[in-house]
One Martini backbone bead per residue (centre of mass of N, CA, C, O) as a GRO file, in nm:
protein
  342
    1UNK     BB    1   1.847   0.235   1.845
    2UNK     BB    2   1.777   0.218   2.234
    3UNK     BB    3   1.659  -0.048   2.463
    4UNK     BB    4   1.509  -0.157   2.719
    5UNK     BB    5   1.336  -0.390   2.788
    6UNK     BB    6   1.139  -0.262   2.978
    7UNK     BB    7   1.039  -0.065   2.788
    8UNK     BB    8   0.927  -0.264   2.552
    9UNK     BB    9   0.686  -0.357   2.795
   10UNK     BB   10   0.565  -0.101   2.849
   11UNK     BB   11   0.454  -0.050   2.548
   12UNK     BB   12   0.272  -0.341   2.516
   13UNK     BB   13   0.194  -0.474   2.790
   14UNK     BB   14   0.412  -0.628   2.994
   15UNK     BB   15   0.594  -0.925   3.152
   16UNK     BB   16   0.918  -0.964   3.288
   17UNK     BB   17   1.153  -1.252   3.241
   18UNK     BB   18   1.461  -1.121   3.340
   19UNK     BB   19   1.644  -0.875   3.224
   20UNK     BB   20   1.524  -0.567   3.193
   21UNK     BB   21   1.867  -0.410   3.079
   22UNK     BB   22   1.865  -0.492   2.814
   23UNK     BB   23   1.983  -0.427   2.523
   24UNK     BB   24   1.802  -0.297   2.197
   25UNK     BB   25   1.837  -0.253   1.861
   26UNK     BB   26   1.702  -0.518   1.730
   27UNK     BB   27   1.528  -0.716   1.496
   28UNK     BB   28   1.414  -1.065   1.488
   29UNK     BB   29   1.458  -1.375   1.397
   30UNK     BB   30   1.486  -1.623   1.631
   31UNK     BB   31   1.664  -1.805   1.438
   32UNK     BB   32   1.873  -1.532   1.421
   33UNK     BB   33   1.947  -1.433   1.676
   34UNK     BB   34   2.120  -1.164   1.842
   35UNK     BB   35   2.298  -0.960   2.030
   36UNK     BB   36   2.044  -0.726   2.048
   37UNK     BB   37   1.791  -0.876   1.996
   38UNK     BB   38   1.452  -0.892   1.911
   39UNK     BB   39   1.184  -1.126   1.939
   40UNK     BB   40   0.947  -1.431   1.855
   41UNK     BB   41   0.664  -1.583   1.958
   42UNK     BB   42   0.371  -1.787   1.759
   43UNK     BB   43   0.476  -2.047   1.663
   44UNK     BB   44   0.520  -2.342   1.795
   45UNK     BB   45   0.733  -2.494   1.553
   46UNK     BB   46   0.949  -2.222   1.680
   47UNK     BB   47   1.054  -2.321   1.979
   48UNK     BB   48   1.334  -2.477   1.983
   49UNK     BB   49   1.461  -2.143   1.921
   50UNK     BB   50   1.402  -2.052   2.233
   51UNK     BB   51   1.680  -2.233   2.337
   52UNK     BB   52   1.888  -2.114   2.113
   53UNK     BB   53   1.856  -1.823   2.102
   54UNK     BB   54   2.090  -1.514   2.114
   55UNK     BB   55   1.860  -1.337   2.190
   56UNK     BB   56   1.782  -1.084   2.456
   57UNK     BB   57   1.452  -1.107   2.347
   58UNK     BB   58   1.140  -1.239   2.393
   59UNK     BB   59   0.804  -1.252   2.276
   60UNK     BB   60   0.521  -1.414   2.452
   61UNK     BB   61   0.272  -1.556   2.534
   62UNK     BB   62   0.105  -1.590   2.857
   63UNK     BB   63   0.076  -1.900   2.805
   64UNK     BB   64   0.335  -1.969   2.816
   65UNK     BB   65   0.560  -2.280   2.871
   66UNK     BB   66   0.826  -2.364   2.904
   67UNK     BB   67   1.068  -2.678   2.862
   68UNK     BB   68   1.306  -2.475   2.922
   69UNK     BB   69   1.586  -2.295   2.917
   70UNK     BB   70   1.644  -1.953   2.906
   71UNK     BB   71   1.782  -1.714   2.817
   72UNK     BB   72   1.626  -1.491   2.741
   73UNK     BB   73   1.403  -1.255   2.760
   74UNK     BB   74   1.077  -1.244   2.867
   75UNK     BB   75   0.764  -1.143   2.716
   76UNK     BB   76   0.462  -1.094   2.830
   77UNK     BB   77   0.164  -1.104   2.613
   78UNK     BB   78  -0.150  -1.161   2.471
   79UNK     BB   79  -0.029  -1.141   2.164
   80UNK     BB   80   0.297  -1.147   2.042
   81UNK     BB   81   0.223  -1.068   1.720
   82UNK     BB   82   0.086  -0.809   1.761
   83UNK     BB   83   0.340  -0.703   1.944
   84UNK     BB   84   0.533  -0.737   1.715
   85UNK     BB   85   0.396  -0.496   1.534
   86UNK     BB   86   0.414  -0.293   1.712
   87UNK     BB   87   0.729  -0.278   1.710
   88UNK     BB   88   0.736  -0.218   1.389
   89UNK     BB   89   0.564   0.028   1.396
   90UNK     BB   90   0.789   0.229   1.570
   91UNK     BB   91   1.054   0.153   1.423
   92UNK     BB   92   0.965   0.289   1.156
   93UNK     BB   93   0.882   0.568   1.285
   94UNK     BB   94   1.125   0.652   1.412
   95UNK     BB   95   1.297   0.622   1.140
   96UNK     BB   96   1.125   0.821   0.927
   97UNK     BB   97   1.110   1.060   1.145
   98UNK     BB   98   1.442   1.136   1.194
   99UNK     BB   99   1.442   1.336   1.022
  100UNK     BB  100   1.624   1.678   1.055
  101UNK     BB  101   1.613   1.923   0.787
  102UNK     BB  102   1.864   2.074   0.503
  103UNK     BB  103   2.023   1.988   0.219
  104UNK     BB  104   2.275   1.981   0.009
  105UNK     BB  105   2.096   2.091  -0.197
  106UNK     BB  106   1.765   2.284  -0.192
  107UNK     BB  107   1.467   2.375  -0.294
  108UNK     BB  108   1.238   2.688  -0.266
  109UNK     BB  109   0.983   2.893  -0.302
  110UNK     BB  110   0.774   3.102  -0.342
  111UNK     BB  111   0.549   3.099  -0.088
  112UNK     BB  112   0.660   2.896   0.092
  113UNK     BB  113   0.545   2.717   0.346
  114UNK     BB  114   0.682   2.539   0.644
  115UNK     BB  115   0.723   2.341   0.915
  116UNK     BB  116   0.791   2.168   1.133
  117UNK     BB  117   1.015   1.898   1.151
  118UNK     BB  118   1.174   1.911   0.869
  119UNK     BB  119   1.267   1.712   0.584
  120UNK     BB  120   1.513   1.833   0.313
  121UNK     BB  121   1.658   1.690   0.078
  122UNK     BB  122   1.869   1.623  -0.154
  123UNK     BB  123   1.743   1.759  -0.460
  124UNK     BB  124   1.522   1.879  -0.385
  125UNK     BB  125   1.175   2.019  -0.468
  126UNK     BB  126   0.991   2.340  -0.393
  127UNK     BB  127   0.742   2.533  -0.492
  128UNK     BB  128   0.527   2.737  -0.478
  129UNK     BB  129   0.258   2.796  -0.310
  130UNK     BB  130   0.312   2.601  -0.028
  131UNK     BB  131   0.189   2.363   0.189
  132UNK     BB  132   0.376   2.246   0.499
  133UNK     BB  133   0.394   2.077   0.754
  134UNK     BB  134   0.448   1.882   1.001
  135UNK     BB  135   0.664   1.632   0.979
  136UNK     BB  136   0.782   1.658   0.695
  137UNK     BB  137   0.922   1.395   0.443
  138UNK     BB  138   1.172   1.506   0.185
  139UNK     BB  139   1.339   1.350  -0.053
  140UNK     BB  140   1.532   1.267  -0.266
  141UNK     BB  141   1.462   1.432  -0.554
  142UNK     BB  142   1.187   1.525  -0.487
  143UNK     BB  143   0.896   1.680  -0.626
  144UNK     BB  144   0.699   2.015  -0.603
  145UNK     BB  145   0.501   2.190  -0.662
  146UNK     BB  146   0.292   2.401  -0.743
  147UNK     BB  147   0.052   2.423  -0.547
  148UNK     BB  148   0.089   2.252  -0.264
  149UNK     BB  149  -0.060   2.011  -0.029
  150UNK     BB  150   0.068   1.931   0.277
  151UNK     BB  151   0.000   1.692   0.566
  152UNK     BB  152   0.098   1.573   0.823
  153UNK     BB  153   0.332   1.320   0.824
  154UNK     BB  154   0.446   1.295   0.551
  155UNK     BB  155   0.619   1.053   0.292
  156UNK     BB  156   0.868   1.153   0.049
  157UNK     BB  157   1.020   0.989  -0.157
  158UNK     BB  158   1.237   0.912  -0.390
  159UNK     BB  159   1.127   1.065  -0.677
  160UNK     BB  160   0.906   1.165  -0.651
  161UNK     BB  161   0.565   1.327  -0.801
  162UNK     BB  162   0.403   1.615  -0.685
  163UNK     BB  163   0.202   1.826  -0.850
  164UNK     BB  164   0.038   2.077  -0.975
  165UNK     BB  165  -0.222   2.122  -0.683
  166UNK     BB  166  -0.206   1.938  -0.525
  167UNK     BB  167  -0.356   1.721  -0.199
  168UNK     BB  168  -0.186   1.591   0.092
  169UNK     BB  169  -0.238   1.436   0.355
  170UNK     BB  170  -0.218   1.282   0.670
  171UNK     BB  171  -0.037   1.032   0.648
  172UNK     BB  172   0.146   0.961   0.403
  173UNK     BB  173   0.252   0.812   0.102
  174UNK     BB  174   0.545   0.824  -0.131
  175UNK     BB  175   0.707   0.637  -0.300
  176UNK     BB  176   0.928   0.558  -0.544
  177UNK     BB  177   0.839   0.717  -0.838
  178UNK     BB  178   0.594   0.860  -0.794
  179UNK     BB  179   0.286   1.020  -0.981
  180UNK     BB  180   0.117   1.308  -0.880
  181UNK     BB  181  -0.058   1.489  -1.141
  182UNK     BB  182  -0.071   1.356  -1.421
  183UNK     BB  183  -0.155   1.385  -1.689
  184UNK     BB  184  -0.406   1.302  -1.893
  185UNK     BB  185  -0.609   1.118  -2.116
  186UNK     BB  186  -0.654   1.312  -2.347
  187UNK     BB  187  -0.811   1.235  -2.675
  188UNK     BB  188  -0.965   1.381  -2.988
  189UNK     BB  189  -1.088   1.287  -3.213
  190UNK     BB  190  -1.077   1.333  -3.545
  191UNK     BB  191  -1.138   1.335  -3.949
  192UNK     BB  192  -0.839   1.287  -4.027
  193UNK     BB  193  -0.724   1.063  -3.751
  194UNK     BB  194  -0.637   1.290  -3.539
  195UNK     BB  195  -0.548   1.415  -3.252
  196UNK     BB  196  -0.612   1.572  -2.985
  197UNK     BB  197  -0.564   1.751  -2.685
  198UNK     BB  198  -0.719   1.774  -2.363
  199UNK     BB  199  -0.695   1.971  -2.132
  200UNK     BB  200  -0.599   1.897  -1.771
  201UNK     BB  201  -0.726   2.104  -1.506
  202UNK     BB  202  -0.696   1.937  -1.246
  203UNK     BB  203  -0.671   1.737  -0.967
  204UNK     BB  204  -0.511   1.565  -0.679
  205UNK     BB  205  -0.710   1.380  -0.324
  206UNK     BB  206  -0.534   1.286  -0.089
  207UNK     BB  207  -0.591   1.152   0.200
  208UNK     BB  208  -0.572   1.018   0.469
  209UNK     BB  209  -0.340   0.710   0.498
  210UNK     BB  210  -0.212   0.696   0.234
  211UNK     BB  211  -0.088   0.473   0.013
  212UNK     BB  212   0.188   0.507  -0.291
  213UNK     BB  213   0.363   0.325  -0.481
  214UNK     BB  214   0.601   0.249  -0.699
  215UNK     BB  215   0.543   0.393  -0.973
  216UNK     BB  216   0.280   0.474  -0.986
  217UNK     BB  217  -0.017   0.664  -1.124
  218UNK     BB  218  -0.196   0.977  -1.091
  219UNK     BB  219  -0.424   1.119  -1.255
  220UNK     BB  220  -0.526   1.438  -1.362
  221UNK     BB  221  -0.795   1.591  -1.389
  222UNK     BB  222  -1.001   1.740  -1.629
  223UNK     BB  223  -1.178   1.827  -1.381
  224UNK     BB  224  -1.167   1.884  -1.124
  225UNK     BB  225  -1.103   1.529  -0.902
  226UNK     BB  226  -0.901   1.318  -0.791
  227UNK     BB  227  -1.001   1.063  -0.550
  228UNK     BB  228  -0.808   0.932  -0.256
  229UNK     BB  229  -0.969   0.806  -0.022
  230UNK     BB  230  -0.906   0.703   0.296
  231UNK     BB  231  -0.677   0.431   0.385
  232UNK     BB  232  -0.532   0.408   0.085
  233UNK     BB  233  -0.412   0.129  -0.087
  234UNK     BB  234  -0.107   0.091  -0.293
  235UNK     BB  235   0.043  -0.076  -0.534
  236UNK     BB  236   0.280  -0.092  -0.751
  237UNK     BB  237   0.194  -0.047  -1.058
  238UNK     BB  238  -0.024   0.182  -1.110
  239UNK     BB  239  -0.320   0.290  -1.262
  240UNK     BB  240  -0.470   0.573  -1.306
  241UNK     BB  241  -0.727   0.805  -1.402
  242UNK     BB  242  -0.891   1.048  -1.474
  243UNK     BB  243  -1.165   1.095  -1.241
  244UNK     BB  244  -1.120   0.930  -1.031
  245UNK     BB  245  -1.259   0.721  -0.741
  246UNK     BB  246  -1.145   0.585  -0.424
  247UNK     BB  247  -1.267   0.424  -0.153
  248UNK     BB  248  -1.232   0.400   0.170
  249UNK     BB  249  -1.028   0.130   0.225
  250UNK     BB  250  -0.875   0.069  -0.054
  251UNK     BB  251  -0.692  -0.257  -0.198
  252UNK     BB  252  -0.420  -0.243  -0.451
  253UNK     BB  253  -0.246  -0.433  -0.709
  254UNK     BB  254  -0.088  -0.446  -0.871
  255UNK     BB  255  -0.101  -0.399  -1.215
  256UNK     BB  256  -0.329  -0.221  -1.248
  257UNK     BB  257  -0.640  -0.029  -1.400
  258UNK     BB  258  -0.798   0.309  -1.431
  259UNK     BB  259  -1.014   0.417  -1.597
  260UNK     BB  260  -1.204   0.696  -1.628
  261UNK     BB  261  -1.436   0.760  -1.434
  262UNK     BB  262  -1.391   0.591  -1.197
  263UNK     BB  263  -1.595   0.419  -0.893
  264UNK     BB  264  -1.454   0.316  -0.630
  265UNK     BB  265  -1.539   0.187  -0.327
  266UNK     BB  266  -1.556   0.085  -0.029
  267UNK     BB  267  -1.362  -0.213   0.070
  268UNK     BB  268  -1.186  -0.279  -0.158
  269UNK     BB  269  -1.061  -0.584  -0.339
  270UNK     BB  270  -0.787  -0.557  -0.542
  271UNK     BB  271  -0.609  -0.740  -0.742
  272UNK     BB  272  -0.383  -0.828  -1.013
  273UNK     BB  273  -0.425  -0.708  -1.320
  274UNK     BB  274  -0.643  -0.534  -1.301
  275UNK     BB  275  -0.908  -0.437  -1.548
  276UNK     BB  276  -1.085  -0.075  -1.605
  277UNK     BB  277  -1.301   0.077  -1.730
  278UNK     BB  278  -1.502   0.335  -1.798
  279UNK     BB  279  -1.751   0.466  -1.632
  280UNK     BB  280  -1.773   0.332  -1.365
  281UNK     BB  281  -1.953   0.143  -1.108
  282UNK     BB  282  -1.833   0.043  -0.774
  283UNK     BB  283  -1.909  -0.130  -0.484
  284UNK     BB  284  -1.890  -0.193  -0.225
  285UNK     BB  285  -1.718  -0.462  -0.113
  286UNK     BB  286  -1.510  -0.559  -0.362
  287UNK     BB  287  -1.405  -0.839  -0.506
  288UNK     BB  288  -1.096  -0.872  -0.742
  289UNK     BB  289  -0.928  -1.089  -0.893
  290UNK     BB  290  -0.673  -1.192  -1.095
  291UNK     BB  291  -0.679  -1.061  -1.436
  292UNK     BB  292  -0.887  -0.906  -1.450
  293UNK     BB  293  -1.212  -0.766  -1.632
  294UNK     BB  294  -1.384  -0.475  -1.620
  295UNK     BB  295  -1.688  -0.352  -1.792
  296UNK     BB  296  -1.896  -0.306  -1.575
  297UNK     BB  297  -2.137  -0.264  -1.314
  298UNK     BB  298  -2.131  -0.275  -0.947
  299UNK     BB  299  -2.409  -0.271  -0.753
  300UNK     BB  300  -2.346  -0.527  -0.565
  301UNK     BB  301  -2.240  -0.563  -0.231
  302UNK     BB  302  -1.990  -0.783  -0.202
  303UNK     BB  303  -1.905  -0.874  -0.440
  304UNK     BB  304  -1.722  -1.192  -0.606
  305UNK     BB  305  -1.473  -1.166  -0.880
  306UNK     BB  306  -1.378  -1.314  -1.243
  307UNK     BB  307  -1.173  -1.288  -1.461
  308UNK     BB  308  -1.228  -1.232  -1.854
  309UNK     BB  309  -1.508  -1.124  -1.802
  310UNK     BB  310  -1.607  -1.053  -1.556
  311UNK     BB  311  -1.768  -1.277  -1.292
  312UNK     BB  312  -1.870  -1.472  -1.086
  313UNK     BB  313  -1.708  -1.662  -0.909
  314UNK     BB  314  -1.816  -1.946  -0.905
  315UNK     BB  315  -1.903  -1.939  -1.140
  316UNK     BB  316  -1.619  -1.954  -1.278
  317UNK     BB  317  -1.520  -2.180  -1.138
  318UNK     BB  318  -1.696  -2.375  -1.323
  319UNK     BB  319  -1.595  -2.263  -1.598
  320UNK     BB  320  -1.316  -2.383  -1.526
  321UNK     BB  321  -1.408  -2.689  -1.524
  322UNK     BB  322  -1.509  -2.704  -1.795
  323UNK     BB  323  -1.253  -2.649  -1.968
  324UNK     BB  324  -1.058  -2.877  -1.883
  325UNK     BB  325  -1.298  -3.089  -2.028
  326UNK     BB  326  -1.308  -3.060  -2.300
  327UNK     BB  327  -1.124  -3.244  -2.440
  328UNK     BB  328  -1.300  -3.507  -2.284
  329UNK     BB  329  -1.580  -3.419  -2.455
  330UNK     BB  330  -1.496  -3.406  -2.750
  331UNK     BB  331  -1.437  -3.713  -2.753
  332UNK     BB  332  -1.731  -3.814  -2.657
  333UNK     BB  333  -1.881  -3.683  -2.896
  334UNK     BB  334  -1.715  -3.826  -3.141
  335UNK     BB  335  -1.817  -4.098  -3.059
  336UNK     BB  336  -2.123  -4.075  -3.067
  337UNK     BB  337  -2.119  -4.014  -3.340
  338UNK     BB  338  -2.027  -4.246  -3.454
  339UNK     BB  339  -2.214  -4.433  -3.336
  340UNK     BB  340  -2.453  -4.301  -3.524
  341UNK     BB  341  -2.356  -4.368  -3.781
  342UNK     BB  342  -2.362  -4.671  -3.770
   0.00000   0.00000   0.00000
């Protein structure tokens, strides 16, 4: 894609110093630009490359004044940074929805209805009585069960496998090799000490601006709905079980786990390898450490906790600072007994 300096200064709300006819191809690290990048300056630690730098345009703040000559164009707005997340995020809008048509093979089921500018990768498959939004981008090798309801503007990477009855809200990623809607673990222990195996007929309602990263794993409720409401970001290697409710605009960092029927609140930051037991009750804006462990309910809205078994951050961090004195403890207890024996 390409755009000229004037483009990108009115998309911003800037306002352009040097030649605003210059075409950007590419986005690019200041000390790394080259003819046709556009960058940025925020820091001003990396000022010295705004000299030195081949790109043919960079974004500072309003505030800003050169203290030698630029060749680059020079976009001046409000906040340099966020001005620059601004065009991180249209140009990857417009990369991610460049895509329309549909590659062959890829199979499409019986009753399943496609809205306009839809994208179907090779060896996509769509089952049966699903329903596809409009600008709905689905890649190479991913599976799309029967009765599935996908909504606008939502993109299914390669390899995701999005299972029958799911719901998945608009503007959702799903990102490679993640599996939204697989069996629940449900197994009955037996009197023999053989399981049975407990069907899951529920399904999974992810809503509106969902992201679920690569490897993720979400199952499919035992009855109702696995629910991950609007705004839900998870990091690659979660696992969900199933029944659980996740509220919205909570973020989850890898290889967490979330056993059954439990309920984060929203607002919640859990950390990477946290491990949450089942049928817990988690409050809005609850924030836990990495590694840990929660096995109660937490209550209280916005405490943050740490360690395994979780509990209060503070006390957590003071018993961290005995734990590491115990050997120095440990010594001085024995000199006292010493000294008390003789």
């Amino acid at each position: 894609m390409e755009f000229t300096v004037k483009q990108i200064a009115t998309l911003l709300g800037g306002e352009v110093a040097g030649n605003d006819t210059l075409a950007i191809t590419k986005l690019a690290k200041i000390e790394e630009g080259r003819p046709g990048d556009i960058s940025f300056l925020s820091n001003l630690k990396y000022e010295p490359h705004l000299y030195t730098t081949q790109a043919s345009a960079v974004i500072v703040d309003r505030s800003f004044q050169p203290r030698k000559p630029v060749s680059a164009a020079l976009i001046f707005v409000e906040n340099s940074y966020t001005a620059f997340t601004r065009l991180l995020e249209e140009y990857h809008h417009r990369m991610s929805f460049a895509r329309v048509g549909v590659e062959q093979p890829a199979y499409l089921g019986d009753g399943t209805q496609v809205g306009e500018q839809i994208y179907r990768g090779a060896f996509s498959y769509i089952g049966r009585n699903c329903r596809i939004g409009h600008n709905v981008k689905i890649h190479a090798h991913a599976h799309i069960g029967d009765n599935v309801r996908i909504g606008d503007n939502t993109i299914i990477h390669p390899g995701a496998r999005v299972l029958d009855n799911s719901v998945i809200g608009q503007y959702c990623v799903i990102h490679p090799n993640a599996v939204i809607g697989s069996e629940g673990f449900g197994f009955a222990p037996q009197a023999d000490g053989t399981y049975k195996t407990i069907p899951q007929l529920g399904n999974v309602i992810l809503e509106d601006f969902v992201n679920v990263g690569a490897n993720t794993t979400i199952d499919c409720a035992t009855m109702g709905s696995t629910i991950i409401r609007q705004g839900v970001k998870l990091d690659n290697l979660i696992q969900i079980g199933h029944n659980v409710e996740i509220g919205r605009n909570t973020v989850i960092a890898a290889q967490t786990g979330i056993s059954g029927s439990t309920k984060i609140g929203e607002n919640c930051v859990i950390a990477g390898q946290v491990g949450f037991a089942g049928h817990l009750t988690i409050a809005n804006g609850t924030k836990v450490g990495a590694q840990s462990g929660v096995g109660k309910n937490v209550t209280e809205e916005n405490t943050s906790l740490n360690s395994s078994p979780a509990f209060g951050l503070k006390e957590s961090m003071r018993s961290l600072a005995v734990f590491r004195r115990l050997p120095d403890l440990e010594r001085r207890l024995n000199d006292l007994e010493k000294k008390t024996e003789k």
